[in-house]
C-alpha positions in Angstrom: -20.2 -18.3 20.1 -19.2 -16.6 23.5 -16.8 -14.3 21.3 -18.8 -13.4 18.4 -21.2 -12.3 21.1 -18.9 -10.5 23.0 -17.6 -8.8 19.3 -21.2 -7.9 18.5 -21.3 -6.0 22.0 -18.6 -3.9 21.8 -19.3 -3.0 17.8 -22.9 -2.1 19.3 -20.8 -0.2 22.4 -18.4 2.0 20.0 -21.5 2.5 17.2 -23.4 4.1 20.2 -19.9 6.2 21.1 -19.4 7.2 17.4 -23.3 8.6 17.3 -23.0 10.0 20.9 -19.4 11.8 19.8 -20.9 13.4 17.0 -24.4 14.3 18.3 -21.8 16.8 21.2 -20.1 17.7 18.4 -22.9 18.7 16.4 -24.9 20.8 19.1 -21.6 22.4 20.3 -20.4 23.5 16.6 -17.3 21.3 16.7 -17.9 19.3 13.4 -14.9 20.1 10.9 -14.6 20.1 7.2 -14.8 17.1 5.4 -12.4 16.3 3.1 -12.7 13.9 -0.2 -9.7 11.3 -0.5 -9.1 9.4 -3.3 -7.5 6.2 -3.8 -6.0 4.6 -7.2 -8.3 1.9 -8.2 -7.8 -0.8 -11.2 -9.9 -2.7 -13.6 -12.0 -5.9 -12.9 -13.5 -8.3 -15.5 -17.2 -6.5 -14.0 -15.5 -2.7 -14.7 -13.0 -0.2 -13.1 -12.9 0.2 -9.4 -11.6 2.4 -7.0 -12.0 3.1 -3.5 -12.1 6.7 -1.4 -13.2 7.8 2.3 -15.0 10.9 3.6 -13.4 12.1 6.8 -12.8 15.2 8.6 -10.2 17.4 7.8 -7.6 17.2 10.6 -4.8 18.8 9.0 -2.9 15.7 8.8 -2.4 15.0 5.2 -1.7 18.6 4.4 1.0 18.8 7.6 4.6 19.9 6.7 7.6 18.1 7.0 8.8 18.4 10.6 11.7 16.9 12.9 9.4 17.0 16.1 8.8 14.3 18.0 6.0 15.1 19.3 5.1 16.9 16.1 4.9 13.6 14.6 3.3 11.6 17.2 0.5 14.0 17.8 -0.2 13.9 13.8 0.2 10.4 13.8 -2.3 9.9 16.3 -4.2 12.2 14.5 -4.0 10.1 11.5 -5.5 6.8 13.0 -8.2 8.6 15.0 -10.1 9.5 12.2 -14.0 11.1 12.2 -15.7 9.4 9.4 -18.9 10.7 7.6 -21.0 8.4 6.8 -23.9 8.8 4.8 -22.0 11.0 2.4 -23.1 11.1 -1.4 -20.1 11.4 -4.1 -21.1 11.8 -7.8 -18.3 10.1 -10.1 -17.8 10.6 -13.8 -15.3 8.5 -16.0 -15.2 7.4 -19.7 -18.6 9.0 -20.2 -20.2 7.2 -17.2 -21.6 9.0 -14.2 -23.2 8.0 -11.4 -23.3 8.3 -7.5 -22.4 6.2 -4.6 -22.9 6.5 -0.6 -20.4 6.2 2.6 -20.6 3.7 4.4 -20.4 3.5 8.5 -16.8 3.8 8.3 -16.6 6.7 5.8 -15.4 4.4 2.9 -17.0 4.4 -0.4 -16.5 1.4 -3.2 -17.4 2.0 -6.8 -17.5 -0.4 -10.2 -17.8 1.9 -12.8 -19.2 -0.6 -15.8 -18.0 -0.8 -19.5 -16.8 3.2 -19.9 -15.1 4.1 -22.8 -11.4 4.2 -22.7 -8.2 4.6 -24.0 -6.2 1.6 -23.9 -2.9 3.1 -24.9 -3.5 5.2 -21.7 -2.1 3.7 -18.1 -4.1 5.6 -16.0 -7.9 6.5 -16.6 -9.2 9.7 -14.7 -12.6 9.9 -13.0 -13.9 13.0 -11.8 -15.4 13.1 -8.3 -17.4 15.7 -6.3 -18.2 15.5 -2.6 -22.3 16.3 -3.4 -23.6 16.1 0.5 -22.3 15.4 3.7 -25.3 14.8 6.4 -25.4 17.8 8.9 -22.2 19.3 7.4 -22.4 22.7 5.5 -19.9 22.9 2.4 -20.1 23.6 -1.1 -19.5 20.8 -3.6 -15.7 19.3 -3.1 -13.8 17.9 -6.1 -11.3 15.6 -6.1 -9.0 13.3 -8.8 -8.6 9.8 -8.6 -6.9 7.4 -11.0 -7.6 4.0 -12.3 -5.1 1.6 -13.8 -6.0 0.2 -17.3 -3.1 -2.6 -18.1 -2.0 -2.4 -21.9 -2.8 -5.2 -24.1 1.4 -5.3 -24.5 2.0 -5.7 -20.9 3.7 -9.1 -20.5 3.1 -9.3 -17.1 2.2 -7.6 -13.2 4.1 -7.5 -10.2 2.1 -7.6 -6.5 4.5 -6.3 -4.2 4.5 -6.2 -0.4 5.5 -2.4 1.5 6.8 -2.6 4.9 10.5 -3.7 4.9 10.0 -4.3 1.2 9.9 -1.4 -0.5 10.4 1.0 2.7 12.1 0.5 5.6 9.7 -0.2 9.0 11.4 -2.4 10.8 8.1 -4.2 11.5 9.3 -7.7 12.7 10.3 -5.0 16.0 7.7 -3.9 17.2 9.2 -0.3 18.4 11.1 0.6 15.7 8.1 -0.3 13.9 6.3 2.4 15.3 8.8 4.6 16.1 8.8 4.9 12.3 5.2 4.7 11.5 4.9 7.8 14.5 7.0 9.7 11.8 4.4 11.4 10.0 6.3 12.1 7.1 7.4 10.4 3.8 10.8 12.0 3.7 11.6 10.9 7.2 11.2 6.9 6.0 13.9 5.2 3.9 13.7 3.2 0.8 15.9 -0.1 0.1 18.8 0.9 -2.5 17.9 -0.9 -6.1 14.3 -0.7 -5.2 13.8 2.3 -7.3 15.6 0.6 -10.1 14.4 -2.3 -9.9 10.7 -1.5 -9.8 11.1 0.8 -12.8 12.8 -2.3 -15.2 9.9 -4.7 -14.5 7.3 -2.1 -15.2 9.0 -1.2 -18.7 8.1 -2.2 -21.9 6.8 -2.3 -25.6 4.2 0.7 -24.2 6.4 2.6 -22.3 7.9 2.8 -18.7 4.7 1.7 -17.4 3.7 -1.0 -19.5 3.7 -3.7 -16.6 1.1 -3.0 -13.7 2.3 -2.8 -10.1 0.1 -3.4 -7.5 1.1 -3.0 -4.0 -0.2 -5.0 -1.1 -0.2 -4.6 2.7 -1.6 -4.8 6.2 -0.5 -1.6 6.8 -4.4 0.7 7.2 -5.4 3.0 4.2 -4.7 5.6 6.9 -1.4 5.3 5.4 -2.3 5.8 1.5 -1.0 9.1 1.8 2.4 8.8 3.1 3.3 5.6 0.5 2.2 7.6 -2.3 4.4 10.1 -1.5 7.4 8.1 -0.7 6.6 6.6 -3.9 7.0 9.5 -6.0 9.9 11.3 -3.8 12.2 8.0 -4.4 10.4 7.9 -8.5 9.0 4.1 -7.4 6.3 3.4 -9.9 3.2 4.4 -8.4 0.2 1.5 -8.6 -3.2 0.9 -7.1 -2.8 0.0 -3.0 -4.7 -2.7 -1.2 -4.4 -1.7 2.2 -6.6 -2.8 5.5 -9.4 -1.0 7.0 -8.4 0.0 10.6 -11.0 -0.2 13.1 -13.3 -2.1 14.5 -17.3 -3.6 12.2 -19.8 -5.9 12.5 -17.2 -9.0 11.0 -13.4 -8.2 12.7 -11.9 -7.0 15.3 -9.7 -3.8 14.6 -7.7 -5.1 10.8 -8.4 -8.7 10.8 -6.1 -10.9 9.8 -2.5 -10.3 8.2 -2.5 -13.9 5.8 -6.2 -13.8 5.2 -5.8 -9.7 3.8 -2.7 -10.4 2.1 -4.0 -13.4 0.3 -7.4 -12.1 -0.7 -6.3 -9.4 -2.0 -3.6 -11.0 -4.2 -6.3 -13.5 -5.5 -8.6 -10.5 -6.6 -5.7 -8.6 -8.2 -4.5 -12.3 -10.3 -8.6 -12.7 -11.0 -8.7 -9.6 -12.3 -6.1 -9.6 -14.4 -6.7 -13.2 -16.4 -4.2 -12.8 -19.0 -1.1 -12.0 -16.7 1.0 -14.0 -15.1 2.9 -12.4 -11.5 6.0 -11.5 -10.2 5.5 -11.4 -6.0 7.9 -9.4 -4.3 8.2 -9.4 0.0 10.2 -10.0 2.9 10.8 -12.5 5.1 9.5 -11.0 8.3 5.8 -11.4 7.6 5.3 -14.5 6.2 5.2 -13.5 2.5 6.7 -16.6 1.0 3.8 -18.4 3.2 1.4 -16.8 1.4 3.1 -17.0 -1.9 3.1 -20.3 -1.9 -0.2 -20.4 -1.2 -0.9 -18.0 -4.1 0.5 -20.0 -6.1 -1.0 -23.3 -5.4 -4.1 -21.9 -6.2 -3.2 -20.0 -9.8 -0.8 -22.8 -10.6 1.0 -21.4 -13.7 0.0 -17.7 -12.8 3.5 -17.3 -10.7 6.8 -16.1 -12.7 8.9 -15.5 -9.9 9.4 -14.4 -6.0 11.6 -12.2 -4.5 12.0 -12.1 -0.8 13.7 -9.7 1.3 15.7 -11.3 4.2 14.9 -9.4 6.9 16.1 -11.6 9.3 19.8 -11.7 8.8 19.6 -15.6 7.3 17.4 -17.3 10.1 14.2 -17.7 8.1 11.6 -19.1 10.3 10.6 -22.6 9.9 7.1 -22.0 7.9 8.9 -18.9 6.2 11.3 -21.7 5.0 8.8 -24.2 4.1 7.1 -21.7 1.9 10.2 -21.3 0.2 10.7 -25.2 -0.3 6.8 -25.3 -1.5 7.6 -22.6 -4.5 10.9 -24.0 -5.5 9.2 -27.9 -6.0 6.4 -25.8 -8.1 8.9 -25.0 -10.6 8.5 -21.3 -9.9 12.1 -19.6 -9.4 12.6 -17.7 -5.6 15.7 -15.0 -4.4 16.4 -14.9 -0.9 18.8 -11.8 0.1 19.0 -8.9 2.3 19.7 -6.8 -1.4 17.9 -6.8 -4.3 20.8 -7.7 -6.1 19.7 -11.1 -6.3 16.4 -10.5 -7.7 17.6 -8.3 -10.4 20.1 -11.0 -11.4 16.7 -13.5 -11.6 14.9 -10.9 -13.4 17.5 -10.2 -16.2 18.0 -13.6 -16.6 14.8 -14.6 -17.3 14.0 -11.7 -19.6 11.7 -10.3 -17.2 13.7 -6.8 -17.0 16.7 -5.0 -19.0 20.0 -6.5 -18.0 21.5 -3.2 -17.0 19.3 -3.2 -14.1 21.9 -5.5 -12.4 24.5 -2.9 -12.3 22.1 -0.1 -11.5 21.1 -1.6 -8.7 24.5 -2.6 -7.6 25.4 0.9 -8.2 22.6 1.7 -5.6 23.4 -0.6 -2.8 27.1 0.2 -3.0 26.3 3.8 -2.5 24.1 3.2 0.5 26.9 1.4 2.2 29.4 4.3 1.5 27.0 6.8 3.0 26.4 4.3 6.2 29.8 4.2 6.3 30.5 7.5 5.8 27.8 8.3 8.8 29.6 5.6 11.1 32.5 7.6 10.5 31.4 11.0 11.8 29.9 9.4 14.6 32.7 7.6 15.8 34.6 11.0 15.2 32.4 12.4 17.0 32.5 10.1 19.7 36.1 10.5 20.0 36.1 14.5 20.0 33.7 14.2 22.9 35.7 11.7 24.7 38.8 14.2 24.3 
């Protein structure tokens, strides 16, 4: 009681510093432009959704590549203290449906557009959106693009996939390296896992093309970071797929993201409720309690569950309820990899006839190749090492 009180309090605190920020703001000029983002959205059995934001325009997703420390760190800082507009009104047009729909306190807007006519052959389903009115802000209309997956009636399956250390390297069970990447504003300064690329791209194949097979991708990392893992996405050709990400900041029912299980599992539920004729391949790692919540998935969609693939992060030393979630998936029958490569997996996956079997030596072919290069880098720096010493 105490703490939900004490909650309550400070949401009232930082409301009153959010209005009081932008009332200066206002009389002194300072408000910026806004600027319409869109995120990729997917269908539900009550219509398509997608969700987008209102903020203003700090230059950060339209920042350059840059080796500067402090570059980065100011634009990353940047990044996570966002000015939301809320209030904003966003028309929306898809399949012959239009509409509008309103910002909420945090700038986010969430829309179901129902029963539009579409093109089943077609992955993605475009829907028009215009940025109508921003309250206090002068602009002229602002368009914007957004996507929503529509799965094929020939997909055989989905894949829910984690990010961090799964799909891109973090480091986040280290807390500095974590953000000592995160502060690197860029998607060309983070690195993907070799095979992931090829990997990714076999399970999403099939009878309608190379992206038959939805991927979804699901993390606790904040929608302030949509931007950067859709680029990485597309500058290492990793099939792109609607993003569940957390909200980052502080409402009326959590305290800054919530909780990492309770996210994670939520949203993997709504994706698998969505989607009513697909069964799942879950991909993670094994520094965030993935195969917990796998398991967990699992137990409550029994049958639902092809496969999991976990990343070891942790060099073999699974933790204990890491390990039990393991155990709990293997006595449900439902096949699990467990390997600092992807190797593994792909071996599962062409196996089972859930991808091509030359996706084992492709991504072989990938990892080998990383370690020459890391070797290769060793090398010089050793060299290097020894010219200095000289």
């Amino acid at each position: 009681m105490a703490h939900d009180k004490f909650h309550s309090i400070v949401h009232r605190a930082e409301g009153l510093w959010d209005r009081a920020r932008f009332h200066a703001k206002r009389a002194t000029g300072l408000l910026g432009t806004p600027i319409l983002l869109a995120y990729r959205g997917f269908q539900t059995p009550d219509g398509l959704w997608l969700r987008g934001r209102v903020i203003e325009d700090q230059g950060v997703i339209s920042a350059e590549h840059t080796e500067s420390i402090l570059g980065n760190v100011w634009l990353s800082l940047k990044r996570y203290e966002t000015d939301e507009i809320r209030g904003a009104r966003i028309a929306y047009s898809a399949g012959g449906v239009t509409g509008e729909v309103t910002t909420d306190e945090e700038g986010y807007f969430d829309l179901t557009i129902e029963h539009p006519a579409r093109s089943e052959a077609a992955p993605w389903l475009p829907v028009e959106l215009i940025l109508i009115h921003a309250p206090y802000y002068d602009l002229r209309p602002l368009g914007a693009k957004a996507e929503i997956r529509v799965v094929s009636p020939k997909a055989r399956f989905g894949v829910i996939s984690d990010i961090d250390d799964t799909i891109v390297k973090t480091g986040a069970t280290n807390f500095l390296k974590h953000w000592r990447t995160v502060a690197a504003n860029s998607a060309r300064s983070r690195t993907a896992f070799p095979g992931v690329t090829h990997l990714y791209r076999a399970l999403a194949e099939g009878e309608a093309g190379p992206q038959t097979n939805p991927i979804f991708y699901v993390s606790s990392s904040p929608w302030n970071l949509f931007d950067l893992f859709e680029r990485f996405m597309v500058l290492h050709d990793i099939p792109l797929g609607p993003m569940l990400l957390k909200d980052f900041g502080l409402d009326a029912t959590k305290w800054l993201t919530g909780g990492h299980d309770d996210h994670k599992l939520k949203m993997i539920e709504r994706i698998i409720s969505a989607h009513p004729r697909l069964s799942f391949v879950l991909i993670g790692d094994s520094g965030q309690r993935d195969a917990v919540i796998y398991a967990e998935a699992a137990r409550r969609y029994p049958g639902r569950v092809l496969a999991v693939y976990i990343r070891d992060v942790t060099g073999g030393h699974l933790a204990e309820e890491a390990d039990e979630g393991v155990l709990a998936l293997q006595r449900a029958g439902i096949p699990v990899t467990v390997a600092p490569t992807l190797e593994t997996a792909a071996h599962q996956a062409a196996e089972a006839g859930l991808a091509r079997s030359s996706v084992i030596g492709e991504v072989r072919a990938a990892i080998e190749q990383r370690r020459r290069e890391e070797g290769d880098s060793e090398d010089s720096a050793g060299d290097s090492q020894e010219t200095s010493r000289s």
